[in-house]
C-alpha positions in Angstrom: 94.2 200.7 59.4 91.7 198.2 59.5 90.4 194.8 61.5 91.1 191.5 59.5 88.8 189.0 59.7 90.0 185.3 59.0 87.4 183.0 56.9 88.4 179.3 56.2 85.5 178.3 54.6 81.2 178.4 55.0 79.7 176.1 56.8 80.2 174.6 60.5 81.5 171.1 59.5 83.6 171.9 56.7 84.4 175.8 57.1 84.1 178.8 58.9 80.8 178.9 61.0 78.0 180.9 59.9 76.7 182.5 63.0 79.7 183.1 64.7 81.4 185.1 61.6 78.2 187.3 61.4 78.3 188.3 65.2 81.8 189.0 65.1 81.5 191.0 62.1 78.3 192.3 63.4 80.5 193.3 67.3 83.2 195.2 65.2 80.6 197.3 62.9 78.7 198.0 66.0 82.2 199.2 67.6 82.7 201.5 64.7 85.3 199.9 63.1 86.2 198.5 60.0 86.4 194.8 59.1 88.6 193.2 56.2 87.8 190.2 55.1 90.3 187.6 54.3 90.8 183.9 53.6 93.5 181.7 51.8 93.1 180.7 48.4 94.0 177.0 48.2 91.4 173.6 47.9 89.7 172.5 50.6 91.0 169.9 52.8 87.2 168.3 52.5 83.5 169.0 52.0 80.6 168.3 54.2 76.8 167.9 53.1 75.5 169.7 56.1 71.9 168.0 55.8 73.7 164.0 56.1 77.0 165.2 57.9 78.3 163.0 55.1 81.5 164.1 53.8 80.8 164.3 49.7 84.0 164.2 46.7 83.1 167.8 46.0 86.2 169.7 45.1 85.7 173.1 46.8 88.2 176.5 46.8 88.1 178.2 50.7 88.7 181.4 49.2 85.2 181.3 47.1 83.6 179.2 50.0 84.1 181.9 52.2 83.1 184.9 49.6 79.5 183.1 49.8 79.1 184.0 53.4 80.8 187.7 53.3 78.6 189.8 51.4 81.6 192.1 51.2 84.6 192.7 49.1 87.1 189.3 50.3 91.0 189.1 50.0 93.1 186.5 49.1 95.4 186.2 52.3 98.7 186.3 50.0 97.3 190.0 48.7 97.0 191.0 52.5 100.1 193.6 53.7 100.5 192.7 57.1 100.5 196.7 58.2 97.4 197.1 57.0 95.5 195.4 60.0 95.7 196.3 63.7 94.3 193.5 65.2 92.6 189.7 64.0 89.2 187.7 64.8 89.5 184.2 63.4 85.9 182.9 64.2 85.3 179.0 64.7 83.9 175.8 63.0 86.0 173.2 61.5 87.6 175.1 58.3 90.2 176.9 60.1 91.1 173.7 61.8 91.0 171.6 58.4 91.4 174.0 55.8 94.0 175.9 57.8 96.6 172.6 58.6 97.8 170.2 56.2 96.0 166.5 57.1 94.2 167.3 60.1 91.5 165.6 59.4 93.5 162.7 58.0 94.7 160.5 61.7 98.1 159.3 61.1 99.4 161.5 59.5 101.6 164.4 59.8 100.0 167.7 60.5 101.2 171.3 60.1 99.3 174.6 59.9 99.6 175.7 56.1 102.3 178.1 55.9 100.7 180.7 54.1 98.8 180.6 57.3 101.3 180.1 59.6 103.3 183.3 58.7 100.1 185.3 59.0 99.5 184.4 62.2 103.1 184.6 63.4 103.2 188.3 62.3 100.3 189.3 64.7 102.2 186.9 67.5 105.2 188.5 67.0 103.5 192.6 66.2 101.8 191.9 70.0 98.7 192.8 67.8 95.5 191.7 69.6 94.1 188.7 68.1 89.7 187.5 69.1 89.1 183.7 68.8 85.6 182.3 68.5 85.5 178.3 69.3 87.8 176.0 67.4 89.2 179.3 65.4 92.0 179.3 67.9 93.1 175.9 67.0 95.5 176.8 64.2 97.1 179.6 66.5 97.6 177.5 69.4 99.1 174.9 66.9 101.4 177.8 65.5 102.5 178.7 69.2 102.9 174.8 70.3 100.6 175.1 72.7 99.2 172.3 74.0 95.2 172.4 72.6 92.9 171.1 76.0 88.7 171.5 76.0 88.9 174.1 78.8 85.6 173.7 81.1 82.8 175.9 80.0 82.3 179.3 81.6 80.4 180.3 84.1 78.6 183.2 82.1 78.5 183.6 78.0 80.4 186.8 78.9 83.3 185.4 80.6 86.5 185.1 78.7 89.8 183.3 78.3 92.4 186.1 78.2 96.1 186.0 77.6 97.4 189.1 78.2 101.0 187.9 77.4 100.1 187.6 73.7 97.0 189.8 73.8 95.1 187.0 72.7 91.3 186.8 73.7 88.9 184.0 73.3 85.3 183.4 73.7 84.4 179.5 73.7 81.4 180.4 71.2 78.9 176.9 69.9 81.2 174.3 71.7 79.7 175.9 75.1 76.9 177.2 74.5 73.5 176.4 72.1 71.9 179.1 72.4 72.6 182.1 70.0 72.1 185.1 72.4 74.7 183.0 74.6 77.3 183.1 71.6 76.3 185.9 70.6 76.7 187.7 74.1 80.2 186.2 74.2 81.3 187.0 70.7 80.0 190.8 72.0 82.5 190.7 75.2 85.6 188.8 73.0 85.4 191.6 70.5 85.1 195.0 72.9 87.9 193.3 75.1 90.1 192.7 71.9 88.8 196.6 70.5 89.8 197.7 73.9 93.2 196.3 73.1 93.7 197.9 69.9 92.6 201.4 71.4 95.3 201.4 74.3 97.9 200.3 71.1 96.7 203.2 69.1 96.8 205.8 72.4 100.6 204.5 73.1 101.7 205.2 69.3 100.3 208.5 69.4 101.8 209.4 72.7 104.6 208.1 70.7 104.6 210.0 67.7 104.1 213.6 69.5 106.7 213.0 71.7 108.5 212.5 68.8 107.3 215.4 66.9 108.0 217.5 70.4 111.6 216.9 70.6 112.6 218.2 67.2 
């Protein structure tokens, strides 16, 4: 079994953010672990010239937007069995906000995270997998649970976290904290060794599990 990794895009305004994919991607290699890549095929809600911070007609797909920045095999999230993963990292900028829901970035009207998404998600919520948010990446998940979305007040330390250990869901607040990229980057680190730590006590349990099983026949 393997670590998905959630891409909605490339690019901070308009899709996944750069730096905070490749730290997170960078944490679980480090950890020994294996990282899938994934992201929904469907349009993008918009697109972003990242030198104006003009948004530009361009039609764009999220699924090829976000094969730019994996330089990795990527799945389409419908070719994803949920079994296959363990736990999920969805890391921020403003694609899995706008790519991920259906008008968000259109005020007035009614928004909804895409339901392709939506059931993704809800299988990890409902599995008690452990799920690592970077920044706005938890946006779409705290829309799924109804959770009212608040700025929290930064941390104290990059390496302080904001865990709920009710849903085994960890997040690091990532570029809306902090500038600097060792400070990101020093969160990312801590989100993804609390949320491997997570995964390892799941994986100890089930094969408690299983030979107590295999005892008793």
């Amino acid at each position: 079994m393997s670590i998905g990794v959630l891409l909605g895009g490339c690019g901070y305004y308009d899709g996944t953010d750069v730096h905070e994919a490749v730290f997170t991607l960078f944490a679980i290699e480090a950890a020994g672990e294996r990282a899938i890549l994934v992201a929904p095929d469907i349009a993008q809600e918009r697109t972003v010239d990242h030198l104006s911070g003009d948004e530009v007609p361009d039609a764009r797909n999220v699924l090829r937007e976000s094969a730019r920045l994996a330089r990795r095999p990527i799945r389409a999230l419908q070719e994803v069995r949920h079994d296959e993963l363990e736990a999920l990292f969805i890391p921020g900028g403003y694609g899995p906000v706008v790519n991920f829901s259906t008008a968000f970035a259109r005020p007035g009207e009614p928004r909804a995270v895409r339901q392709e998404v939506a059931v993704f998600l809800r299988h990890f919520l409902e599995a008690g997998k452990p799920i690592g948010c970077v920044s706005l990446g938890e946006i779409p998940l705290r829309t799924v649970l109804g959770d009212t979305i608040e700025v929290p007040a930064p941390p104290a330390t990059p390496e302080a976290l904001m865990i709920d250990r009710e849903r085994s869901i960890v997040h690091t607040p990532g570029f809306t904290a902090f500038t600097r990229l060792a400070d990101v980057k020093a969160g990312i680190d801590a989100m993804v060794g609390e949320v491997l730590k997570l995964v390892r006590e799941r994986r100890r349990i089930a094969a408690s599990a299983s030979r107590g099983t295999t005892g008793g026949r």
